[in-house]
N, C-alpha and C positions, 0 to 999 in steps of 0.2 A: 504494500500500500504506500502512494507517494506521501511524503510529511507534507504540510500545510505550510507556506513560507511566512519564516517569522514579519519579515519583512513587507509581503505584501498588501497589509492594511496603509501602509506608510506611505507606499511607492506610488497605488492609486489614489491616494491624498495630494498627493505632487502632480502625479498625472492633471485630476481635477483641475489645481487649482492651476497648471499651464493651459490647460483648456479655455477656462475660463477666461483669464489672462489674454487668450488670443483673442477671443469673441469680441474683449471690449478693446484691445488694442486697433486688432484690423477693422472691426465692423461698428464698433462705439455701443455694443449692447452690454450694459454691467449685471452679472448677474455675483458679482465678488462676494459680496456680502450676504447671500440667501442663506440658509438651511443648506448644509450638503446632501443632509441623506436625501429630503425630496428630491432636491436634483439627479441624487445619483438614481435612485430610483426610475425618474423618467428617460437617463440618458440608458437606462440599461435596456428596456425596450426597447429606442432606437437603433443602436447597437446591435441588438439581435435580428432586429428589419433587417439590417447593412452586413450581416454577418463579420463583424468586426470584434476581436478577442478581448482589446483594450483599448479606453480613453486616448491613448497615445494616437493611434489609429485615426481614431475619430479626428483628432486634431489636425493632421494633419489631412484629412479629406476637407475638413472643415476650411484650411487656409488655401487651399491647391485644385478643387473638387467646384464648380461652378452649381449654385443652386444648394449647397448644403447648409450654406448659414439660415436660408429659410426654414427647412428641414430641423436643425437643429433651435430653431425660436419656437415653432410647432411645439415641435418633442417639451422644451422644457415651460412650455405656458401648462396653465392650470386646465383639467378639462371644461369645456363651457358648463355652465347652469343651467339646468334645466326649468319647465316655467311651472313657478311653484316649488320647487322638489323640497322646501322647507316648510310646511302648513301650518304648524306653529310661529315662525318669525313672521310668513303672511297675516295672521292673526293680529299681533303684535306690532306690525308697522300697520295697519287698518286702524289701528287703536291710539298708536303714537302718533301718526301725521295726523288725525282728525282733529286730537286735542289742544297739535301746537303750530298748525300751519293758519288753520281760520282765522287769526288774530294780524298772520305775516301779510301786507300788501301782493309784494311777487317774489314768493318767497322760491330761492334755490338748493338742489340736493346735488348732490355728489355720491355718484358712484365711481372710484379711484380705482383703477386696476380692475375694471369690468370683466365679465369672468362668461362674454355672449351675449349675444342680442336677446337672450329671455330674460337674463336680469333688469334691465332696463324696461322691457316688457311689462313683467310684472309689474314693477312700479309701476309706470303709466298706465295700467289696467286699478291697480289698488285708488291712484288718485281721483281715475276719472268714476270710482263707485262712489266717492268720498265730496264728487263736485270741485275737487281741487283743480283739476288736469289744467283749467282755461288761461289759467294765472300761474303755475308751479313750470319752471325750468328744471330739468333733467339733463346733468353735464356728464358724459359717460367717457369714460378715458382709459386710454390703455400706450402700452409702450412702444409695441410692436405696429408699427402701418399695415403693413399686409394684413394683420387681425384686423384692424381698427376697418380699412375697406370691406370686408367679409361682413362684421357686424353692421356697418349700413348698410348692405346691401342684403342683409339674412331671411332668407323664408322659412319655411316649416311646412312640410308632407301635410295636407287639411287632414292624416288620418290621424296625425298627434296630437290634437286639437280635443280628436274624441279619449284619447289616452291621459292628456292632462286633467279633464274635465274634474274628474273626480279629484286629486290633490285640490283643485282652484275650490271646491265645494271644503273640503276639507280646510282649507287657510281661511276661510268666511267672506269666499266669492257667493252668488246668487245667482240664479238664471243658469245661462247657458254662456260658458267660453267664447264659445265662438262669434258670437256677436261683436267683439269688439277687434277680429280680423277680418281681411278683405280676400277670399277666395280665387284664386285662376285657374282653372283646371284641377294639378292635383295639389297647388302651390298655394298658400297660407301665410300673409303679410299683416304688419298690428297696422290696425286703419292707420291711413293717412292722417287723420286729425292728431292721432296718438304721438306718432313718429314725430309730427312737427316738434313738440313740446320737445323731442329728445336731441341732446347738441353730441354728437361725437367727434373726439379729437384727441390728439396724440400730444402723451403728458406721461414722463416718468416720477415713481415716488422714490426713486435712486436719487438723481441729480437735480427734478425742477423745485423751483419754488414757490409759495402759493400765490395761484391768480385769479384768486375771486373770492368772497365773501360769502358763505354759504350757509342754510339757515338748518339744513342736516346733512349729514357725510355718513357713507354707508361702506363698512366694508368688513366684511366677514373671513372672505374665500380665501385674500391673498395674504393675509397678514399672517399667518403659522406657516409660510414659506420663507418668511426674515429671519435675519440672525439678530443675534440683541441690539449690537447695534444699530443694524438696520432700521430695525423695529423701532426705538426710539428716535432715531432721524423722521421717522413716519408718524409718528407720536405727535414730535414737537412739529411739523408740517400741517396736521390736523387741527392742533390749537391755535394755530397761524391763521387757517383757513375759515376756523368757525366764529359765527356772531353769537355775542354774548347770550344765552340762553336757549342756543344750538342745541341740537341733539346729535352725539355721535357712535352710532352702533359697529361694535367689537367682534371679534371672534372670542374673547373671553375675558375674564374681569382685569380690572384695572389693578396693578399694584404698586402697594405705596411708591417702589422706587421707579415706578415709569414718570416717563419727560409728564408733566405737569399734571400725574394724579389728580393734587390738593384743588384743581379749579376745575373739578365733572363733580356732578353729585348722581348716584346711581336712582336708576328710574326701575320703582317696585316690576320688574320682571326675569325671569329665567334667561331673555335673550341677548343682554347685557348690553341694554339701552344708556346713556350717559347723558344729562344735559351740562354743558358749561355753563359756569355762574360764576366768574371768576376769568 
């Protein structure tokens, strides 16, 4: 039986982080600071696509290899959202925008590192049962341009329409889904009216800084792919971005030592809603 090399936890640690290194060298995509293992995770299915033994490999198809930088932005983006696939947090933002948008003139939300054109969906489905949609801007951002064109332009099979039905029933939709898309054949679009409300545009939570004032920030998917620091550079960007008694929902609770705990006060739910007051 071969021995297991003492070394090679180490080696593919170095591999990485020359990987890495190259992406943002040659191509300007930083992904330095994330979580390794997610990443390593998703580069590993790639790798097996490519039939490629090691990270080293990848590298250098990555630098020499036309078409692979796209390939590899794929691979390590998060999978999209599906619409709904949370029925509890739908619940809970049905509950939280009702209570603190009505009072906002044209109040704006922030989805940061948009995770698909159903998350944004959603939203403008949740606002427009709520009467908000006419007045509420929806800024949906992502890092990647190739993604960022995909999600304006995204459909949906009309037969997924009948597959979501029930989660949307579930999160405390009413009626019927599909009312609030426009049909082509077998192709399924969020109406036009919806879509308007919705801005998409290319903005990293790596390196930009905040450009707009917003009255909730929503981000769940991507935040348990940072590294501490990361996370806290992401932190302190949020508290930048939001107006005083903003609402800012998490992937999970705040703790004392993140970038400007002491100015969220937690909002009574499981979903780990935050308003700033401070």
């Amino acid at each position: 039986m071969a021995r297991a090399d003492p070394a090679a936890p180490a080696l593919a640690h170095l591999e990485m982080d020359l990987l890495l290194e190259a992406l943002y060298q040659r191509f300007g995509h930083d992904f330095r600071a994330y979580e390794r293992a997610a990443l390593e995770r998703r580069l590993r299915v790639l790798m097996d696509e490519r039939g490629l033994a090691t990270i080293s490999a990848l590298q250098e198809q990555l630098l020499h290899a036309p078409g692979v930088e796209q390939e590899l932005l794929r691979a390590l983006a998060l999978a999209p959202a599906g619409l709904f696939e949370d029925p509890a947090f739908a619940r809970d933002l049905r509950r939280v925008l009702a209570a603190s948008l009505r009072a906002c003139a044209l109040p704006k939300i922030w989805l940061p590192e948009c995770t698909g054109a159903a998350e944004a969906w959603a939203l403008a489905i949740v606002l427009a049962e709520q009467k908000l949609d006419a007045r509420t801007a929806i800024f949906a951002t992502v890092a990647n341009d190739s993604l960022l064109q995909e999600m304006r332009d995204a459909s949906v099979p009309v037969a997924s329409l009948a597959q979501w039905q029930d989660l949307y029933l579930q999160g405390g939709g009413t009626g019927e889904l599909a009312r609030f898309f426009d049909c082509t054949g077998e192709c399924a679009r969020l109406r036009a009216d919806l879509r308007e409300r919705i801005t998409w545009f290319q903005s990293s939570l790596v390196t930009d800084a905040s450009f707009n004032e917003f009255q909730v920030i929503i981000c769940r998917r991507a935040l348990p792919d940072f590294g501490p620091a990361l996370r806290q550079r992401v932190l302190g960007l949020f508290h930048d971005s939001l107006a005083r008694f903003g609402l800012l929902a998490l992937d999970r609770q705040l703790a004392p030592a993140d970038a400007h705990a002491g100015s969220y006060q937690a909002i009574g739910t499981e979903q780990h809603w935050y308003k700033r007051v401070a």
